[in-house]
KELO-617572 format. One record per residue (C-alpha): residue in three letters; x, y, z. Coordinates in steps of 0.001 Angstrom, whole numbers, plus 500000, padded with zeros to 6 digits. Layout:
! residues N
alaXYZ;...
//
This chain:
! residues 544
unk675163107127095237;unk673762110075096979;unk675764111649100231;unk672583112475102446;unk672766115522104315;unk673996115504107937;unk671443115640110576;unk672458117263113614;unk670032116942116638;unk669912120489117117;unk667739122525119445;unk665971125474119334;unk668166126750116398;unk668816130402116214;unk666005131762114035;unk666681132592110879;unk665482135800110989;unk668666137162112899;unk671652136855110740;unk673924134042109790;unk675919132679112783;unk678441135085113706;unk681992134986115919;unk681638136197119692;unk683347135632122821;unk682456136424126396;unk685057138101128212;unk685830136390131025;unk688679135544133728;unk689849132403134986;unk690956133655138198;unk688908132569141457;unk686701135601142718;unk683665135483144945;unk680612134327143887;unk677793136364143165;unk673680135420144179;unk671489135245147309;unk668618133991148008;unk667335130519147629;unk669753128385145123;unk667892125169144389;unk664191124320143437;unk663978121757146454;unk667155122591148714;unk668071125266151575;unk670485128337149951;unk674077128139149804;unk674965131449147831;unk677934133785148126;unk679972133291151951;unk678149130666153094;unk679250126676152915;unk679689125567148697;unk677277122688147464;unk677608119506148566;unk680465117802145493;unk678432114936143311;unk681823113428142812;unk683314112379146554;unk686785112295145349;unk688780114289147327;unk690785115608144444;unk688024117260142580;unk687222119313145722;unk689224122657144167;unk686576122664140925;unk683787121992142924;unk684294124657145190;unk685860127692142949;unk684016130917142702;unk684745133076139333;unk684871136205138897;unk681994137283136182;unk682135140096134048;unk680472141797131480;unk679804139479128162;unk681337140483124643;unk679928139999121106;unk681373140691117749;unk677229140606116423;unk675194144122117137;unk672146141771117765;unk674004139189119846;unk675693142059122136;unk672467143739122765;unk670932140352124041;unk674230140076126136;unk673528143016128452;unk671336142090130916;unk674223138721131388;unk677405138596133205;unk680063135925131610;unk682782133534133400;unk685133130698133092;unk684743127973134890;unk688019125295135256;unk687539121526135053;unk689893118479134398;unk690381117597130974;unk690395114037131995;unk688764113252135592;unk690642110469135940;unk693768112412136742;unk692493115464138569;unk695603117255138911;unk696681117201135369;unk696043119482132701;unk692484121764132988;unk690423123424130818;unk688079125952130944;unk684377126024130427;unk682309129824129243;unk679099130152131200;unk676992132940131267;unk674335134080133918;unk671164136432134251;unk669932136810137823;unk666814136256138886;unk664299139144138044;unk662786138772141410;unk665746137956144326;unk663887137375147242;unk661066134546145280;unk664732132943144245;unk664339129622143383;unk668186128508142298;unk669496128174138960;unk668471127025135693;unk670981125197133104;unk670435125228129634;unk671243123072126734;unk670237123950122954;unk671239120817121514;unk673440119905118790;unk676021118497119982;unk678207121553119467;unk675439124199119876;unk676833126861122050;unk674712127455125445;unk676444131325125754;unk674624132760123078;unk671831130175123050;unk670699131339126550;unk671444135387125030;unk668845134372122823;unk666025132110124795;unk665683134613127117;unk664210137491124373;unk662121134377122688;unk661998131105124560;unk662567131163128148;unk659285132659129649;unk659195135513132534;unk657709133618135660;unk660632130940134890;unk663325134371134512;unk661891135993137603;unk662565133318139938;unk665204131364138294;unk669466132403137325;unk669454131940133543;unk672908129593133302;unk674020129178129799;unk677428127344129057;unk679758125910126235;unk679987122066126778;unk683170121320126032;unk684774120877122852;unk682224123701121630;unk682976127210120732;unk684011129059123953;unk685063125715125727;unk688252124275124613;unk686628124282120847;unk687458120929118796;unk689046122715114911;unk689389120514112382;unk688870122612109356;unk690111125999107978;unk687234128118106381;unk688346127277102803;unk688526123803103501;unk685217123482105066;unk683263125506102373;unk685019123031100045;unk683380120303101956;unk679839121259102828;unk679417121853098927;unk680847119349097832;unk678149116669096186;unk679493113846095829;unk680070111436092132;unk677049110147090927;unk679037106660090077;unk678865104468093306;unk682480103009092945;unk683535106510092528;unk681495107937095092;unk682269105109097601;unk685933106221097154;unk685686109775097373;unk683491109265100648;unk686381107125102090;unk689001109932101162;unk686748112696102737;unk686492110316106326;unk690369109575106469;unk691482113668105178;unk688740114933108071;unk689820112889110486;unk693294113663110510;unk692856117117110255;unk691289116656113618;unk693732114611115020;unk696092117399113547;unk694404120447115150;unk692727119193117970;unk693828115274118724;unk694779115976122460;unk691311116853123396;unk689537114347121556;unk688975111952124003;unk687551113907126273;unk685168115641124909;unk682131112953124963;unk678705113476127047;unk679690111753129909;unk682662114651130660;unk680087117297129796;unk677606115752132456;unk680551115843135545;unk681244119858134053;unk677866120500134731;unk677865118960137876;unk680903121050139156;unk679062124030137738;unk675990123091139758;unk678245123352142772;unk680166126299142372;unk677299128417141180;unk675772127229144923;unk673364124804144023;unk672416121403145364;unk670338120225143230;unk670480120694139442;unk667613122197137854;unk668005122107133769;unk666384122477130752;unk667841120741127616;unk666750120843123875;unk667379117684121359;unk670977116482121892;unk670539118596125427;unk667942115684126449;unk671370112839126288;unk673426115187128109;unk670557115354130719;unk669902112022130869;unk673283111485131422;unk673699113472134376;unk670902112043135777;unk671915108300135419;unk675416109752137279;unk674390112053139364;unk670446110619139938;unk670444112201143769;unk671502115479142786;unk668812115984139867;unk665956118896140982;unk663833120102138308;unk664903118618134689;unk663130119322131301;unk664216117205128174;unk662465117962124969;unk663064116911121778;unk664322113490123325;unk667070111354122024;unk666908107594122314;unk669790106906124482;unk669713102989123236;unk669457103801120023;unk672446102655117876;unk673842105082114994;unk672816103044112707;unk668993103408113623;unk669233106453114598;unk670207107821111398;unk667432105893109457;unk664843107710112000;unk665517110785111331;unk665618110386107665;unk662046108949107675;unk660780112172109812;unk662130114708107399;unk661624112892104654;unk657783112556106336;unk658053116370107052;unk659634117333103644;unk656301115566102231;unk653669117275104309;unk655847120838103632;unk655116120143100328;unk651462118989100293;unk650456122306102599;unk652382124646099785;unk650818122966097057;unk647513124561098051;unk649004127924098513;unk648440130394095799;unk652031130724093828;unk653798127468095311;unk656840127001093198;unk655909122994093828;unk652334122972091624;unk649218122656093193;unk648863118812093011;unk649585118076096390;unk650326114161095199;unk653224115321092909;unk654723118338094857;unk657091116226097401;unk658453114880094250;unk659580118243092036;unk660977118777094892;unk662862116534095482;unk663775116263091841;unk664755119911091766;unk667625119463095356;unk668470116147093158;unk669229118054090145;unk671525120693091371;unk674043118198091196;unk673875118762087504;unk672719122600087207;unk673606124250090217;unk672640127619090407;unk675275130737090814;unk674771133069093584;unk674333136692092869;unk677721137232094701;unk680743136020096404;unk681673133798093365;unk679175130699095189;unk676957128344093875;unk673990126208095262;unk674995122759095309;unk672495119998095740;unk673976119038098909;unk673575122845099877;unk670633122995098561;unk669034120045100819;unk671025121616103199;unk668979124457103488;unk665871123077102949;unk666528120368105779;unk667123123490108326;unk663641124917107750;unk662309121550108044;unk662991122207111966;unk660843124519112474;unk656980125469112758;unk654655125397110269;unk653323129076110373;unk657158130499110451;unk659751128155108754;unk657587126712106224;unk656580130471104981;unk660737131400104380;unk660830127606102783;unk658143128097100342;unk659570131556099910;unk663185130298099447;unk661916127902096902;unk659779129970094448;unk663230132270094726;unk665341129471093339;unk662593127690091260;unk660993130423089724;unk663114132841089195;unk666484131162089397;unk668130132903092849;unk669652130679095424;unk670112132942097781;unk667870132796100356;unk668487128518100397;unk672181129436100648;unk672028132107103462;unk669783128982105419;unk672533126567104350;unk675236128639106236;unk673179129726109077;unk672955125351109791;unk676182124905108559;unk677568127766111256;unk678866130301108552;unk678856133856109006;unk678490136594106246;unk682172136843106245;unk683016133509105582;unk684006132270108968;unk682682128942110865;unk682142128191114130;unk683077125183115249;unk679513123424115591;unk679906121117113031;unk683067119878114204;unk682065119514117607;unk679270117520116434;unk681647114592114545;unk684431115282117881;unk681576114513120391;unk679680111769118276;unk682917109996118239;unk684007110247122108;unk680349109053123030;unk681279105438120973;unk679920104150118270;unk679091101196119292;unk678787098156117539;unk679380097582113771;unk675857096684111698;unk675648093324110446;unk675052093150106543;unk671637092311107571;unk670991095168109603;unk672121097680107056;unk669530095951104214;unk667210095986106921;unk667601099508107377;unk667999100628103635;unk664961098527102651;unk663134101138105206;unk664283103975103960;unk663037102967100524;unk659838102764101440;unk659508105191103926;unk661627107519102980;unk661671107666099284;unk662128111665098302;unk665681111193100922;unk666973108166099840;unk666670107874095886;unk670092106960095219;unk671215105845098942;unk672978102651098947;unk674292100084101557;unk677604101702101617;unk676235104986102564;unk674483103716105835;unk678055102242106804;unk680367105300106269;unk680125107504109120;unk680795104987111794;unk683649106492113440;unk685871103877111795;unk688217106352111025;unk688606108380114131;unk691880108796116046;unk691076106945119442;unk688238104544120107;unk685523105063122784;unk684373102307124349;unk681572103673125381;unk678249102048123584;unk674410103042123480;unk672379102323126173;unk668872102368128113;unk669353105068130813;unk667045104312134125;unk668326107284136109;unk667180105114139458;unk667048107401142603;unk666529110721140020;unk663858113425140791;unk661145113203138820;unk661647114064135438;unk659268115645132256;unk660225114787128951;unk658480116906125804;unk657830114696122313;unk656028116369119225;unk654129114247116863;unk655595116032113875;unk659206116312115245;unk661378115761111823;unk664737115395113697;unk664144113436117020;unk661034111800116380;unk658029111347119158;unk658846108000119470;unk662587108589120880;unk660499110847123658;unk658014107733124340;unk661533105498124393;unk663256107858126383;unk660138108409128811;unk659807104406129563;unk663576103764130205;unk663593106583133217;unk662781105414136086;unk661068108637137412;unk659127110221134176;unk656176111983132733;unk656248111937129123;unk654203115028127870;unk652981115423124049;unk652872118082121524;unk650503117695118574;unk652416119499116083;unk654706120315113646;unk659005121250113830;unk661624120289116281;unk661019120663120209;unk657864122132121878;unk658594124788124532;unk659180128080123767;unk656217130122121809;unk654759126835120168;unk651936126035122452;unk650614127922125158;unk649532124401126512;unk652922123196126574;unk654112126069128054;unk652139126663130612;unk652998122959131730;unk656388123138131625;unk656948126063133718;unk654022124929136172;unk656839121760136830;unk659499124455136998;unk658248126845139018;unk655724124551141462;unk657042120948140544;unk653686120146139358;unk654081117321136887;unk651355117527134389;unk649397114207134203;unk650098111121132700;unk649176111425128936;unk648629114305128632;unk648126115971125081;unk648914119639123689;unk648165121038120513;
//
């Protein structure tokens, strides 16, 4: 029985080639203060900044009206990371307060972090730009630190408010805890018996000791912390930062929660960007089984381009190089190999682990540390570098301390439903596909293993369930697929793209996980032409 490694939809991860992920805050104050901004606040509305009459509320209830219209104070933004508090600088952080549950305004609150950088240019203003990196459980404070050094490009940061924010549940926002430090290196390492009876068990024992934990540590949020609550936050935030429409850029798992604002809140949508696209009606079940088949697709043609590389650690018969290695993750669980310190070793599930995060990326950048990464453990016996990528996905710092991504990721999975149970035949279905599509992944995978993380263990139940979202009445919207994208493959873009009502699917040619952002200069250029100038790029159209 083989556990296969989780597959979060993350974003535009932060590169490698910072350090692991480290703890920060933002320093911020909950109190009500005036708002700051000028100019022009929305893509395709009249201003409404500082002293002049808030946004109009998405939500008519009456009782909401006190988050809709609050104005924080912002202040300077704090990091614990030297790199992370130099990208802070040129930001200004706040708290925003929402109802935990918006079905009883007046009872408890939390609050969510959000961070801004003005517009470069003030008086070409065109409103505010919301950003998601994915996940779920990526932070958006120190994602939008980041995209605007390497993603976010200049005419978009010259006329647009950078807005990054914590969904809640994640990091800065109310954060979901489940597990200490201790317990979660235990777990992430962990590789499960090679017995299926055994394993079975043990993966049983794991579900029910996680869950409580969480129930433990964080149970009262729990039920709150699903998309749908993260779409009205952003809608409040949309409001009080003076906007009335929302213009917003999401990543991966940031394409649901856009989607999901738009099928709420379809009149007040302006300019929205979703790439990497998630398959809103796309059950767990298949889900999972997609994006095993596109990294076990990209794992392959990793491994083919090294092979004719001089010094591959993988040969240089391209036929037989996906296999060794694959064979060499698979047999960690028998050798794994000692790190050079901290007392660690490289565990085959750490070990795919790491491999798995590189997977996400381009083929010029992250395939050049993987092949490094590999000779380094192959040839000459040092896990290091495929440990260090291991904690960077897993959220560990060089200290030893998680953030609370992974976490967030089961807490917000959950609240957003299951849905239904797979039928017997459904799970054969799927597991006969993954045999023969995904073969390096799923050598050992069994029926039981496509049935375990189901949320059958979970505190509360959701009764939320997966769905086609049309978004009717919604601006129009662009959604980004690449052809080689390992964790949200192009066809959840082309599903995505067909349910809206109001879309223009555009396509990368290309290898690694979401397009915009330094990939393509074609892709680029079209998705700031539709966020500066609204011009959609034309139907089928093709980047490389």
């Amino acid at each position: 029985m083989k556990r296969i490694p989780r597959v979060g939809l993350l974003g535009r991860a932060i590169p490698v080639v910072l350090a692991v992920a480290t703890v920060a805050s933002c320093s911020v104050a909950s109190d009500l203060g005036d708002a700051a901004g000028g100019g022009r606040t929305s893509a395709s509305s009249p201003a409404s900044g500082a002293g002049k009459a808030p946004a109009t509320p998405g939500d008519p209830n009456p009782a909401l009206a006190r988050f809709y219209t609050q104005r924080p104070t912002w202040k300077s933004c704090e990091s614990e990371d030297d790199d992370e508090r130099s990208q802070a600088k040129a930001f200004r952080c706040a708290n925003f307060t929402v109802p935990l549950d918006y079905s009883r305004p007046t009872g408890r609150t939390i609050d969510i972090a959000v961070t801004r950088k003005s517009a470069a240019k003030p008086g070409q203003r065109l409103g505010s730009l919301l950003i998601n990196p994915g996940g779920p459980g990526g932070s958006g404070v120190t994602a939008a630190w980041w995209m605007s050094e390497s993603t976010i490009g200049k005419p978009v940061q010259d006329v647009y408010d950078l807005i990054g924010f914590d969904p809640r549940g994640v990091d800065r926002s109310a954060p979901v805890k489940c597990m200490t430090d201790a317990e979660r290196d235990a777990y992430v390492a962990e590789d499960l018996p090679e017995d299926p009876v055994r394993a079975e068990a043990r993966a049983k024992e794991r579900e029910r000791a996680y869950a409580a934990e969480c129930q433990s540590r964080s149970g009262e949020l729990l039920p709150f912390v699903g998309t749908d609550n993260a779409a009205r936050d952003m809608d409040v935030l949309r409001a009080a930062l003076g906007d009335e429409k929302l213009n917003y850029i999401g990543f991966s798992y940031g394409t649901y929660l856009g989607a999901t604002y738009a099928e709420r809140f379809p009149t007040r949508t302006g300019r929205l960007v979703l790439d990497g696209a998630v398959d809103p009606a796309a059950d767990n079940l298949s889900r999972a089984v997609e994006q095993q088949v596109g990294f076990d697709r990209s794992l392959r043609r990793f491994a083919e381009d090294c092979a004719g590389r001089p010094g591959c650690a993988l040969g240089t018969d391209p036929k037989t190089a996906p296999r060794k290695a694959a064979d060499f993750l698979d047999g960690l669980q028998q050798h794994p190999l000692a790190a050079s310190r901290g007392g660690r070793t490289l565990t085959s599930s750490l070990g795919w682990t790491g491999v798995v995060s590189l997977l996400y990326g381009d083929k010029d950048t992250e395939w050049k540390y993987l092949r490094d990464a590999l000779a380094d453990a192959i040839v000459r016996g040092s896990p290091d570098a495929l440990l260090f990528y291991a904690d960077n996905y897993n959220g560990r710092d060089e200290q030893g301390h998680y953030d609370n991504s992974a976490d967030a990721f089961v807490a917000i999975g959950c609240a957003d439903g299951a849905g239904e149970a797979p039928t017997p035949a459904q799970v054969q279905a799927a597991l006969d596909r993954l045999k023969a599509e995904a073969p390096l992944l799923s050598r050992d995978v069994t029926a039981e293993d496509l049935t375990g993380e189901n949320c059958e263990n979970w505190p509360f139940r959701s009764p939320a369930k997966p769905h086609a979202i049309r978004a009717q009445g919604s601006a129009p919207i662009l959604v980004v697929g690449t052809t080689g994208d390992p964790a949200t493959p192009y066809a959840s873009a082309e599903k995505l793209a067909g349910q809206l009502a109001n879309a223009t699917l555009l396509t990368f040619e290309g290898e690694g996980h979401t397009a915009y952002g330094g990939n393509s200069p074609c892709v680029d250029g079209a998705v700031e032409g539709f966020l500066l100038r609204g011009a959609m790029p034309p139907k089928g159209k093709r980047c490389s």
